[in-house]
Every structure is written in structure tokens, then in C-alpha cells.
ROSE-145265 format. One record per atom (N, C-alpha, C): residue in one letter; atom name; x, y, z. Coordinates in pm, whole numbers, plus 50000, padded with zeros to 5 digits. Example, Ala and Ser with C-alpha at 12.3 -4.5 7.8 and 13.67 -1.06 7.14 Angstrom:
BEGIN
<site type="A" atom="N" c1="51319" c2="49431" c3="50780"/>
<site type="A" atom="CA" c1="51230" c2="49550" c3="50780"/>
<site type="A" atom="C" c1="51320" c2="49670" c3="50780"/>
<site type="S" atom="N" c1="51285" c2="49775" c3="50708"/>
<site type="S" atom="CA" c1="51367" c2="49894" c3="50714"/>
<site type="S" atom="C" c1="51290" c2="50003" c3="50787"/>
END
This chain:
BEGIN
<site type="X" atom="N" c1="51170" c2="53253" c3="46296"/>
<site type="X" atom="CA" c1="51246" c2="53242" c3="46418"/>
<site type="X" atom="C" c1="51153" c2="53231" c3="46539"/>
<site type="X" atom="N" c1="51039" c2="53283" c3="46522"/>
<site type="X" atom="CA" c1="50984" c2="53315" c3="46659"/>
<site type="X" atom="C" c1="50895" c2="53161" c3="46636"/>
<site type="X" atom="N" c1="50842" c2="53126" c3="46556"/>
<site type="X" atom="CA" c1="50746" c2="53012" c3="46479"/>
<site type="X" atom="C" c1="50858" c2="52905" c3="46606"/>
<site type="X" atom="N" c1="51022" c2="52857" c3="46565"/>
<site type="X" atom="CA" c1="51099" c2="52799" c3="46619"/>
<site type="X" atom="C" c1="51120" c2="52752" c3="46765"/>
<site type="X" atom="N" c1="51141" c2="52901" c3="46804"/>
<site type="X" atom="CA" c1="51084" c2="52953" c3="46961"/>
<site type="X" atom="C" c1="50982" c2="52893" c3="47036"/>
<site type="X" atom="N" c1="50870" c2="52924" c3="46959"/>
<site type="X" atom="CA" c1="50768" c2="52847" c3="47040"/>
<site type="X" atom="C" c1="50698" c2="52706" c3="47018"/>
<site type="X" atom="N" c1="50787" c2="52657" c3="46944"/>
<site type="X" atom="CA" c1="50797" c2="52528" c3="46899"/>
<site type="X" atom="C" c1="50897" c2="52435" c3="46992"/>
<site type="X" atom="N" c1="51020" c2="52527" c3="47036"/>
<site type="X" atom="CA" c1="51094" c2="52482" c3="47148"/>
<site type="X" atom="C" c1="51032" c2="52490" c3="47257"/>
<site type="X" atom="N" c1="50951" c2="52562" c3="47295"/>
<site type="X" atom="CA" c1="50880" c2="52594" c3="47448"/>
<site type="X" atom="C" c1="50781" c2="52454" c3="47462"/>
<site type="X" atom="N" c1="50756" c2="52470" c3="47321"/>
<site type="X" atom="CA" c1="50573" c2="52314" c3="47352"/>
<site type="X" atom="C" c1="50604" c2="52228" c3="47365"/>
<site type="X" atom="N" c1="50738" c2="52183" c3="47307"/>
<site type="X" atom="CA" c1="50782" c2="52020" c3="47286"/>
<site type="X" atom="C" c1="50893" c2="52047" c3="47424"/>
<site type="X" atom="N" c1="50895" c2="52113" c3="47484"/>
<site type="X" atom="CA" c1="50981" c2="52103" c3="47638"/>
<site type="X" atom="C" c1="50912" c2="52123" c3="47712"/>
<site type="X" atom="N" c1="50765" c2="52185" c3="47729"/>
<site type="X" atom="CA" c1="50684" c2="52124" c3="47766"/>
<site type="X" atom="C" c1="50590" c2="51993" c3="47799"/>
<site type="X" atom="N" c1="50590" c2="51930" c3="47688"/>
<site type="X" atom="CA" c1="50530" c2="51798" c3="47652"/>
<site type="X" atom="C" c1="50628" c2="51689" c3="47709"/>
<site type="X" atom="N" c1="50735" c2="51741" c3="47665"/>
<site type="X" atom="CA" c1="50873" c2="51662" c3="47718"/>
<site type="X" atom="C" c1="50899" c2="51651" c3="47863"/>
<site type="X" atom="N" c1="50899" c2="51743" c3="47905"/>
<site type="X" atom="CA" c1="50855" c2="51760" c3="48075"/>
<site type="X" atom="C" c1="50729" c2="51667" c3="48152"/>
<site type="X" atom="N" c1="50605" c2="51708" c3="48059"/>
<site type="X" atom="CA" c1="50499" c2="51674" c3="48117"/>
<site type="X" atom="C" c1="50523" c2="51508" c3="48138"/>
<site type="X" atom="N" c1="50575" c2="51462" c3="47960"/>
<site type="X" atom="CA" c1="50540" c2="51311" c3="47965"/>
<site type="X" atom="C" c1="50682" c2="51240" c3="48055"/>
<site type="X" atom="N" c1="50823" c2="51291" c3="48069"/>
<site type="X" atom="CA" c1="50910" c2="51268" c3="48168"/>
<site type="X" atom="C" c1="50821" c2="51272" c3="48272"/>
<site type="X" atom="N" c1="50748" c2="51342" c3="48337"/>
<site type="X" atom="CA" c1="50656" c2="51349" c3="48512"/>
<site type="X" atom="C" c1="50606" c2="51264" c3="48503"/>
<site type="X" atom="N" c1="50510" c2="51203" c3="48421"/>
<site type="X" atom="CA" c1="50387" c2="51137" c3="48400"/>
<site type="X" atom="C" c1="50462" c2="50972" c3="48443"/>
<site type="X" atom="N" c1="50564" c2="50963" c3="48348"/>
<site type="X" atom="CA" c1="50642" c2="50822" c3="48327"/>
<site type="X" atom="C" c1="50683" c2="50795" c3="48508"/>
<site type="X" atom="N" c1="50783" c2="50909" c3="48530"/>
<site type="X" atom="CA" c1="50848" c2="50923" c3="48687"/>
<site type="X" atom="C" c1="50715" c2="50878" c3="48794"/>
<site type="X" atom="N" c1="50635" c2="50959" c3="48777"/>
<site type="X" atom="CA" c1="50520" c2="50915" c3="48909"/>
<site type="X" atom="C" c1="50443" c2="50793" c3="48908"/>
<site type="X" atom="N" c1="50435" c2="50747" c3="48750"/>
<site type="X" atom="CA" c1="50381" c2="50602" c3="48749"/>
<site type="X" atom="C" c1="50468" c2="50472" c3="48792"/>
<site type="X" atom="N" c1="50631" c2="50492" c3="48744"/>
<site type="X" atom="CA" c1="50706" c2="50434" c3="48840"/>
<site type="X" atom="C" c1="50754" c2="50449" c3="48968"/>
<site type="X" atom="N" c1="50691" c2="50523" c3="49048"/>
<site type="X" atom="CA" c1="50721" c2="50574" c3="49218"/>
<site type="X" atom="C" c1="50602" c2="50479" c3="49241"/>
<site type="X" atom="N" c1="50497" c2="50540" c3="49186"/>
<site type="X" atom="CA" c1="50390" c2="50479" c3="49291"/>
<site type="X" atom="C" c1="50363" c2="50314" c3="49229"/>
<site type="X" atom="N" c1="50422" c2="50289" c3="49136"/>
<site type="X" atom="CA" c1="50406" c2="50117" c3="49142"/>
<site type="X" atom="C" c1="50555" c2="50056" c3="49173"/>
<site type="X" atom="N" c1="50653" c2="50133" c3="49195"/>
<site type="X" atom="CA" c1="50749" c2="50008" c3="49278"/>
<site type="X" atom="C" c1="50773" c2="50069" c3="49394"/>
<site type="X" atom="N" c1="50675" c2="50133" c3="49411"/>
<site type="X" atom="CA" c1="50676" c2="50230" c3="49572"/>
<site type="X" atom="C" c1="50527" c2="50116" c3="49661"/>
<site type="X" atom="N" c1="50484" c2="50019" c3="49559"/>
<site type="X" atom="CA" c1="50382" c2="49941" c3="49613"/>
<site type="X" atom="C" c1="50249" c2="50048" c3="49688"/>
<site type="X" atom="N" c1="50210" c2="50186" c3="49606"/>
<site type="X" atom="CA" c1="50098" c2="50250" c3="49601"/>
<site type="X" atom="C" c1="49992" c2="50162" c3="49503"/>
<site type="X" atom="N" c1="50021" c2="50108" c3="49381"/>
<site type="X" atom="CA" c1="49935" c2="50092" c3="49298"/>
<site type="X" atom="C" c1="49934" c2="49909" c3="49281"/>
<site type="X" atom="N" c1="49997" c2="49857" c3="49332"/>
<site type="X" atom="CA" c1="50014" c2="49674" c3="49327"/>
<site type="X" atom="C" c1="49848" c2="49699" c3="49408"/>
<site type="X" atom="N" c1="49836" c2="49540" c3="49362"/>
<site type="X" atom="CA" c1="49725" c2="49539" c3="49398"/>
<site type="X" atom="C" c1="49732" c2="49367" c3="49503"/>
<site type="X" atom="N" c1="49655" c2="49347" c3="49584"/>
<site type="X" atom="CA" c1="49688" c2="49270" c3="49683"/>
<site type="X" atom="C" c1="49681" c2="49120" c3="49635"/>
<site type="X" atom="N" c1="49761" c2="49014" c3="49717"/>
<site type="X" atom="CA" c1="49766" c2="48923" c3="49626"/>
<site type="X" atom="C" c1="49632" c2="48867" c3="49601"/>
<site type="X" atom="N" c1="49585" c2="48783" c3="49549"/>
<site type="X" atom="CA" c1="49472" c2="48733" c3="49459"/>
<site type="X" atom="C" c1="49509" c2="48570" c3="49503"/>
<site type="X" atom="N" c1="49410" c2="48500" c3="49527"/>
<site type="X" atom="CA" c1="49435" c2="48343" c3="49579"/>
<site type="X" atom="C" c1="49421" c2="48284" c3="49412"/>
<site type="X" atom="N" c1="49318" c2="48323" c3="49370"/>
<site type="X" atom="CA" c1="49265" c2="48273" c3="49306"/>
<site type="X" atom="C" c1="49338" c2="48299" c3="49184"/>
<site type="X" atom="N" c1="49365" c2="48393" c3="49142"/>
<site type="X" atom="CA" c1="49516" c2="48427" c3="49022"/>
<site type="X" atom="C" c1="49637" c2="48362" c3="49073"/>
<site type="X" atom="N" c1="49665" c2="48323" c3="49195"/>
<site type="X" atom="CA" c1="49811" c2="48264" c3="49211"/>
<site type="X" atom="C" c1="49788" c2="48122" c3="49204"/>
<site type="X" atom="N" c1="49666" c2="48041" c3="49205"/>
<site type="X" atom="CA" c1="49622" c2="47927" c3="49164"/>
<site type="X" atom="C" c1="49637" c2="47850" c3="49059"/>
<site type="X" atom="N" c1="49574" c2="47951" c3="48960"/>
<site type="X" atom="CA" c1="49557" c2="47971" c3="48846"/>
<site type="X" atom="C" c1="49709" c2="48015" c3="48759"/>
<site type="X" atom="N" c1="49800" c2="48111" c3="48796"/>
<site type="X" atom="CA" c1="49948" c2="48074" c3="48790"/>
<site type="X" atom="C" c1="50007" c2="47952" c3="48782"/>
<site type="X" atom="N" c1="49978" c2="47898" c3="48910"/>
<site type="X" atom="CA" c1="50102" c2="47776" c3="48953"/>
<site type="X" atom="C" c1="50003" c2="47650" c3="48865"/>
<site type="X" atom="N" c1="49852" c2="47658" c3="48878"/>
<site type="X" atom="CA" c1="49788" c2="47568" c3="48750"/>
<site type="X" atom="C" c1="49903" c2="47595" c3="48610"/>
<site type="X" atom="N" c1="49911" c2="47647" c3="48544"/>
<site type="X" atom="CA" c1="49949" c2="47690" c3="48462"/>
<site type="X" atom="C" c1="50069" c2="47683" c3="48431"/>
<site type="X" atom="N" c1="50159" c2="47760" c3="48567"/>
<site type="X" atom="CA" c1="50327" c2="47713" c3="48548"/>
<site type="X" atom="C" c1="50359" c2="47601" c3="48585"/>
<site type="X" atom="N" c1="50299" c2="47467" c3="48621"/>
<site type="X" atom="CA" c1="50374" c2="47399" c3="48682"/>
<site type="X" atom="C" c1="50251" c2="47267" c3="48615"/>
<site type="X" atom="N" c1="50185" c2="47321" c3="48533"/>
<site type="X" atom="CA" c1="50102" c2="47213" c3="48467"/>
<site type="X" atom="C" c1="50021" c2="47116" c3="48590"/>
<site type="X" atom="N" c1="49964" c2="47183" c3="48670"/>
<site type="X" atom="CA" c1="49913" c2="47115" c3="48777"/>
<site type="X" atom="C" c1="49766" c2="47038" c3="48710"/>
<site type="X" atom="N" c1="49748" c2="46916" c3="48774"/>
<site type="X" atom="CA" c1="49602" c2="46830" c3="48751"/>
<site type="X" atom="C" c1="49494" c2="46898" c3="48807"/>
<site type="X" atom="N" c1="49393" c2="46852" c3="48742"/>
<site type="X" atom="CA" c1="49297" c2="46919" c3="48824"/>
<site type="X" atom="C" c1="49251" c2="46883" c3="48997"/>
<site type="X" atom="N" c1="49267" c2="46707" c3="49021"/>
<site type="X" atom="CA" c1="49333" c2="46696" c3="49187"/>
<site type="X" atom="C" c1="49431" c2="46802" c3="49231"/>
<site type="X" atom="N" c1="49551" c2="46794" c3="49136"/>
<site type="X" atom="CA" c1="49633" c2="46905" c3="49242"/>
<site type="X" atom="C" c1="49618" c2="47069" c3="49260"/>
<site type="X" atom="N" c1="49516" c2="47119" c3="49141"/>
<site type="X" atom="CA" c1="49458" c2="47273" c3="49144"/>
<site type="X" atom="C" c1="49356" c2="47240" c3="49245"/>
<site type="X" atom="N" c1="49283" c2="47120" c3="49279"/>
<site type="X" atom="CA" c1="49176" c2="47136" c3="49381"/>
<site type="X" atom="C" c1="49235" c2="47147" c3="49510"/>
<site type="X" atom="N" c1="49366" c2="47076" c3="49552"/>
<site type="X" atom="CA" c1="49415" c2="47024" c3="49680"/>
<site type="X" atom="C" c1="49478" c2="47211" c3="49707"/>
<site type="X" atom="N" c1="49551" c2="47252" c3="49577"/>
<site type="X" atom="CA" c1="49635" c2="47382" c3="49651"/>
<site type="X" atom="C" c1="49499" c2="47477" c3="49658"/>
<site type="X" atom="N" c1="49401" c2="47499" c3="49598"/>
<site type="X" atom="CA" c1="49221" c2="47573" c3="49652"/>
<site type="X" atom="C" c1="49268" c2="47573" c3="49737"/>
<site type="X" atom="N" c1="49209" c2="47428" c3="49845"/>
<site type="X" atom="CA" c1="49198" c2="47428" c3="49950"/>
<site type="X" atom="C" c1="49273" c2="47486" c3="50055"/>
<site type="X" atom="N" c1="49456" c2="47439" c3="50030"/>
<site type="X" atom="CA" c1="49566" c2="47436" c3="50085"/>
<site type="X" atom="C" c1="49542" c2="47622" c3="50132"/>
<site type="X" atom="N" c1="49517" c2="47681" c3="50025"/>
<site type="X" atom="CA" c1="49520" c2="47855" c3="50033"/>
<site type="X" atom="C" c1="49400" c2="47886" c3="50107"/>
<site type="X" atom="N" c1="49279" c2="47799" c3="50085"/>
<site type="X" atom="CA" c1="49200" c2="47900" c3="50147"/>
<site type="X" atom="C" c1="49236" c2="47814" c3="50324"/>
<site type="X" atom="N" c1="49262" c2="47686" c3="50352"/>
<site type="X" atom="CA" c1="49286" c2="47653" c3="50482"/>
<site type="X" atom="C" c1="49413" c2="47777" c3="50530"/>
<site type="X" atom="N" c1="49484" c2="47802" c3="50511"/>
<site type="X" atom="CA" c1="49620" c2="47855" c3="50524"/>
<site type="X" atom="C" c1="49542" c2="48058" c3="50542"/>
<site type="X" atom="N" c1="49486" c2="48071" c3="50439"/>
<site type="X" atom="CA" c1="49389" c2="48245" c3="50463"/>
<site type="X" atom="C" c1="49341" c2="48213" c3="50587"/>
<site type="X" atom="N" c1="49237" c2="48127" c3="50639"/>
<site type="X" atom="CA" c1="49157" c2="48095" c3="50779"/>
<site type="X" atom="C" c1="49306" c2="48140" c3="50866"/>
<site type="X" atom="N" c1="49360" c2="48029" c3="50852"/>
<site type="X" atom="CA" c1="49478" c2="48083" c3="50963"/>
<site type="X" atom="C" c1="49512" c2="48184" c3="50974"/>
<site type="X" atom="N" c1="49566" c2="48249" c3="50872"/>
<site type="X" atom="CA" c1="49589" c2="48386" c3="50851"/>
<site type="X" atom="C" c1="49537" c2="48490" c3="50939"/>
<site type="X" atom="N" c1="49382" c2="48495" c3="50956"/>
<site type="X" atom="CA" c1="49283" c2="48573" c3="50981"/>
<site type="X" atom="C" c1="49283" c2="48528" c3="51131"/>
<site type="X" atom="N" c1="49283" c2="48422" c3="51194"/>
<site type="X" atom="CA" c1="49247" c2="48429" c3="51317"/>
<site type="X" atom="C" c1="49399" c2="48461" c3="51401"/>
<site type="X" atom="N" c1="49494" c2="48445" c3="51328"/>
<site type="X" atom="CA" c1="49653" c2="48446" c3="51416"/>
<site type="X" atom="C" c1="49644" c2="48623" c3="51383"/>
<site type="X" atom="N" c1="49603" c2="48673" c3="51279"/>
<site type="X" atom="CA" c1="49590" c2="48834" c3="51229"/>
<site type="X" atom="C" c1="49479" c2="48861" c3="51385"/>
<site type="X" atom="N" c1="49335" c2="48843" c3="51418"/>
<site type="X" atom="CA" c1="49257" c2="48858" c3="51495"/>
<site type="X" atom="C" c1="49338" c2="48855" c3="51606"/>
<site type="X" atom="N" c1="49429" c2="48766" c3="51657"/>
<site type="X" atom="CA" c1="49484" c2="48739" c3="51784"/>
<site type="X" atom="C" c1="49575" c2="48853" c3="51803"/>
<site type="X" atom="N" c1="49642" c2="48897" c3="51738"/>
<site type="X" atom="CA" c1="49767" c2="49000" c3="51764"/>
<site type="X" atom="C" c1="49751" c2="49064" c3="51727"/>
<site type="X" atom="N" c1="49618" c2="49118" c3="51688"/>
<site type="X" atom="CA" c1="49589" c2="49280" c3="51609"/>
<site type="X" atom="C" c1="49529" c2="49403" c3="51786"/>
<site type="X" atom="N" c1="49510" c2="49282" c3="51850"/>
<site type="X" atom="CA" c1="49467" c2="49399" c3="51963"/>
<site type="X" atom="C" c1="49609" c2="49440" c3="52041"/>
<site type="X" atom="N" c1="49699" c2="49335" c3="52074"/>
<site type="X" atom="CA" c1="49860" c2="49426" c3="52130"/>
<site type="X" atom="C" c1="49901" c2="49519" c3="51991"/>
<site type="X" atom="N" c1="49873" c2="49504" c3="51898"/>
<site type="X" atom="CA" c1="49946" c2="49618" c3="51802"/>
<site type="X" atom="C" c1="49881" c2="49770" c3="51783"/>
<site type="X" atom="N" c1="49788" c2="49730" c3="51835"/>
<site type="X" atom="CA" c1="49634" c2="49866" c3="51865"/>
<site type="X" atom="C" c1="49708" c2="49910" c3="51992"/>
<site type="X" atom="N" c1="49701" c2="49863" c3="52125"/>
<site type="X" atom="CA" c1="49734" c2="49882" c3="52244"/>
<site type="X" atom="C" c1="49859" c2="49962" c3="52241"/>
<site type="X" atom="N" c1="49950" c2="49890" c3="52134"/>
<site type="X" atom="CA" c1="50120" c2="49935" c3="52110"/>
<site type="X" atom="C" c1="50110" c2="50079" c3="52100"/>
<site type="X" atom="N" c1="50012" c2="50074" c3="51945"/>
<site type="X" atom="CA" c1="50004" c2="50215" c3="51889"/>
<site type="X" atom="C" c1="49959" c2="50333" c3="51985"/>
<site type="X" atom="N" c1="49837" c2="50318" c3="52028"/>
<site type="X" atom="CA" c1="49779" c2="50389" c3="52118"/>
<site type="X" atom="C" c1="49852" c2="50406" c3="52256"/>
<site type="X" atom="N" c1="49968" c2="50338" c3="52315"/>
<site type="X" atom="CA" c1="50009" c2="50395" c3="52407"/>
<site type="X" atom="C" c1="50175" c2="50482" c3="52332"/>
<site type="X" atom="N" c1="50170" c2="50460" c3="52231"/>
<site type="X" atom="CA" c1="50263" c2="50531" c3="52162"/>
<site type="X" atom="C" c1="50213" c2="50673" c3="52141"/>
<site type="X" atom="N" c1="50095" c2="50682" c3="52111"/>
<site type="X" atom="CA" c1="50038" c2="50807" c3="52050"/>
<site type="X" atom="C" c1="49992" c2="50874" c3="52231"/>
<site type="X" atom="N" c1="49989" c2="50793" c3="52310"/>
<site type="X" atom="CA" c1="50013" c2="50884" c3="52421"/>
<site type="X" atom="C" c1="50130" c2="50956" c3="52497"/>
<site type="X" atom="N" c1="50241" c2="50854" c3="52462"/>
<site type="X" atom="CA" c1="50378" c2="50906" c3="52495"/>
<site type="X" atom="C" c1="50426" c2="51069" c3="52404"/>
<site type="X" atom="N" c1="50357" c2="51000" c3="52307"/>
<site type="X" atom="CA" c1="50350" c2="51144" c3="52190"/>
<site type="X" atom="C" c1="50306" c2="51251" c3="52247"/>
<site type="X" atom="N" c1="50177" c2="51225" c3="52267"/>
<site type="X" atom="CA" c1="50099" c2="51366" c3="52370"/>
<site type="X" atom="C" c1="50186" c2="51379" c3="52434"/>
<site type="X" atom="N" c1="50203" c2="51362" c3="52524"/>
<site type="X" atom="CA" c1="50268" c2="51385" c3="52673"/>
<site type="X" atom="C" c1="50376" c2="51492" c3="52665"/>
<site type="X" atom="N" c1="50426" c2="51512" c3="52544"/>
<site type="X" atom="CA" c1="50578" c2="51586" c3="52501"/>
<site type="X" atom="C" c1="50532" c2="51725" c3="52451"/>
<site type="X" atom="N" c1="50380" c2="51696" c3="52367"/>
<site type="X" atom="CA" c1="50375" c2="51844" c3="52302"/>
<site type="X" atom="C" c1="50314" c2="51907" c3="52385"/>
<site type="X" atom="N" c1="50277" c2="52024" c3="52335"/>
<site type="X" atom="CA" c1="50227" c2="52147" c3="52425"/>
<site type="X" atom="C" c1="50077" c2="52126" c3="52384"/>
<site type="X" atom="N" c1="49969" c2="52217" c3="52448"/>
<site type="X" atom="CA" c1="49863" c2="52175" c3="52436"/>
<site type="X" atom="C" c1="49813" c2="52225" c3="52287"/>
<site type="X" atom="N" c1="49862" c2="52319" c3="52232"/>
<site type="X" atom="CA" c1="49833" c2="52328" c3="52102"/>
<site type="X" atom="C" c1="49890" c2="52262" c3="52022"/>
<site type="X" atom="N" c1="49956" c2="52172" c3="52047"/>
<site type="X" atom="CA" c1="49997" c2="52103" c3="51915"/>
<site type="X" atom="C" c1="49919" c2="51946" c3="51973"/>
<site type="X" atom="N" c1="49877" c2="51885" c3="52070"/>
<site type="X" atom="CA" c1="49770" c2="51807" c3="52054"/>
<site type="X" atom="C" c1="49648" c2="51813" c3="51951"/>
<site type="X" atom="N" c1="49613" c2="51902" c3="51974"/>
<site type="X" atom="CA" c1="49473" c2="51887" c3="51858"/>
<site type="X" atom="C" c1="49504" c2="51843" c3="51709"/>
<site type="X" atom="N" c1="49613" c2="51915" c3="51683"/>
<site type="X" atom="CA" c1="49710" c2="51861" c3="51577"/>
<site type="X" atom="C" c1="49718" c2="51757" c3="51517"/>
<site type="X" atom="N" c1="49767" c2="51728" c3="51602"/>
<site type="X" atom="CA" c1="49840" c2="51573" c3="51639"/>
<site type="X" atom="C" c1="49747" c2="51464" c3="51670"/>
<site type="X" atom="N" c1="49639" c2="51491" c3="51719"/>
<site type="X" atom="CA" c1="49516" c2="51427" c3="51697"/>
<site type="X" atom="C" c1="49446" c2="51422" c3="51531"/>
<site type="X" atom="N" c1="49412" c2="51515" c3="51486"/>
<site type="X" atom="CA" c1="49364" c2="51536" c3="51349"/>
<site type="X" atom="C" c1="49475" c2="51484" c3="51268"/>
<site type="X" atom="N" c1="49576" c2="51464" c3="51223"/>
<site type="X" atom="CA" c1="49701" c2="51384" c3="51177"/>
<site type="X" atom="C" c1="49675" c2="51248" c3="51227"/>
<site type="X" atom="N" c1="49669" c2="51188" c3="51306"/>
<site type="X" atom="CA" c1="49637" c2="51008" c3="51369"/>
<site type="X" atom="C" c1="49517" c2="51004" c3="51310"/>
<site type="X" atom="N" c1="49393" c2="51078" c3="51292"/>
<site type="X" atom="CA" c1="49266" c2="51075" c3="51275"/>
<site type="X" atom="C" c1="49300" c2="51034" c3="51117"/>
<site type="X" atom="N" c1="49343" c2="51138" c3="51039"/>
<site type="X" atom="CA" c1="49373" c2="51120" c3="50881"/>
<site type="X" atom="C" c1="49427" c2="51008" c3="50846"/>
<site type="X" atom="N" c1="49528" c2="50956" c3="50886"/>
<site type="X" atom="CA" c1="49623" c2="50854" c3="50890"/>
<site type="X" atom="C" c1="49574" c2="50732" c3="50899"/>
<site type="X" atom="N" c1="49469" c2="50720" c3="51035"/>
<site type="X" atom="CA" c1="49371" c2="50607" c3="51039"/>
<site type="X" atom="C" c1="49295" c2="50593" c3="50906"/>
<site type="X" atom="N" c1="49186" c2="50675" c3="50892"/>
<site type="X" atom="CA" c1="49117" c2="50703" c3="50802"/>
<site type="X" atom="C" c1="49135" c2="50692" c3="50659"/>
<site type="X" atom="N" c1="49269" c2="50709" c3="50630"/>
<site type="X" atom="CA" c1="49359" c2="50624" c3="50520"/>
<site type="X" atom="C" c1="49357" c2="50498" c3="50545"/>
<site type="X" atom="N" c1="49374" c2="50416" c3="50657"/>
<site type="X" atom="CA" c1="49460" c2="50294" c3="50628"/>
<site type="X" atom="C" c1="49570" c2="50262" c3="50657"/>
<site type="X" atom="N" c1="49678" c2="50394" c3="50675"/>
<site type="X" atom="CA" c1="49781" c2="50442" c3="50692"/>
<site type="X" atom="C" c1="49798" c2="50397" c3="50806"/>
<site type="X" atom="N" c1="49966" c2="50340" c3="50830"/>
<site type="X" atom="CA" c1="50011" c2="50318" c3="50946"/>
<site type="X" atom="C" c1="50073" c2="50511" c3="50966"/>
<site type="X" atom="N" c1="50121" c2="50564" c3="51081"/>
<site type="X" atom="CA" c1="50177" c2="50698" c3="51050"/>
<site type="X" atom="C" c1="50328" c2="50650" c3="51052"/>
<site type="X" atom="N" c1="50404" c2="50789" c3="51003"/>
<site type="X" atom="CA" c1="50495" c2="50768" c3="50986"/>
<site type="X" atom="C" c1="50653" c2="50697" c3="51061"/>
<site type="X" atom="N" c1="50720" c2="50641" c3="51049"/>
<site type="X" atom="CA" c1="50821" c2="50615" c3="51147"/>
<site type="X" atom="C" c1="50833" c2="50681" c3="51244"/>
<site type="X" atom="N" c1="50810" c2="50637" c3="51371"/>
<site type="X" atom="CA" c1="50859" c2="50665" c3="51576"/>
<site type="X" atom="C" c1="50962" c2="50636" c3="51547"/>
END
């Protein structure tokens, strides 16, 4: 009986553990934690592939992606300083409300957040 007992405890354990394990690997990949960013060169190599492209037309869409990334990057360069400006006069309106101890706070939180990568959470 007792042999039974703790035979029920391990396997509802295990059962638990591998239910968590399954749950957090699907949060954080259709929660877009674990995708990984698109790839030019794998989506090339895709549409080569799905769509039986020539080797002219795998050379022309190369190009087409990496002309189209350039753009990307300088229209990204152009409007990345009003979205800095945005943030930062946001994170001053923020100050402005708390008390002086909860600045430092609230500083070290924007600091982390940056430092991630992290946009912070919904204003």
C-alpha cells in the first residue's frame, strides 16, 4: 500500500513537471519569446523552393530583399529619433507624478527594460 502511495506522488509529480515544461514552451513560442527573426536568406531559399524559382529569379528576389532591407534601415534610422524623443518625454511626464522616492525606481526599471531590449510596459 505504501509502495502504491508513493508511486502516486512520483508519477504526479513527473506529470506536473512535464504538463509545466510542455505549457511554458508553448507561451514563450506563440508568445513570440523564442521565434527567431526573419532570415532573408531562408525566406529565399523557401520561395526558391516553393514556387520552383530559376536561378535568374532566386538572383533578382537576393537582390529585391536585400534592396528593400537598405530601405528598411534608413526609413528605421529616420524615425527612430521621434520615437526616442516620444519615449523620453513620456518617461518624464512619468516622473513628474511620482514622489521623489519612487523616481529612483522608476529610473532603475527604464534602465532594465532598456538593457533588455524591452520596450516597457503599456502607458
Amino acid at each position: 500500500m505504501k509502495q502504491r502511495v508513493y508511486l502516486y506522488f512520483v508519477l504526479t509529480f513527473v506529470l506536473g513537471a512535464v504538463i509545466g515544461a510542455v505549457g511554458f514552451y508553448l507561451y514563450a513560442w506563440y508568445g513570440g519569446h523564442w521565434r527567431r527573426q526573419a532570415n532573408r536568406g531562408q525566406f529565399v531559399q523557401d520561395l526558391t523552393r516553393q514556387l520552383k524559382l530559376s536561378e535568374q529569379q532566386t538572383s533578382q528576389l537576393t537582390q529585391i530583399m536585400n534592396d528593400s532591407r537598405k530601405k528598411y534601415d534608413e526609413l528605421h534610422n529616420q524615425v527612430r529619433p521621434q520615437f526616442e524623443a516620444l519615449r523620453d518625454q513620456t518617461d518624464d511626464q512619468i516622473r513628474q507624478i511620482l514622489t521623489p522616492d519612487q523616481v529612483p525606481k522608476f529610473d532603475e526599471l527604464v534602465r532594465q527594460w532598456r538593457a533588455r531590449g524591452l520596450p516597457p510596459p503599456p502607458r
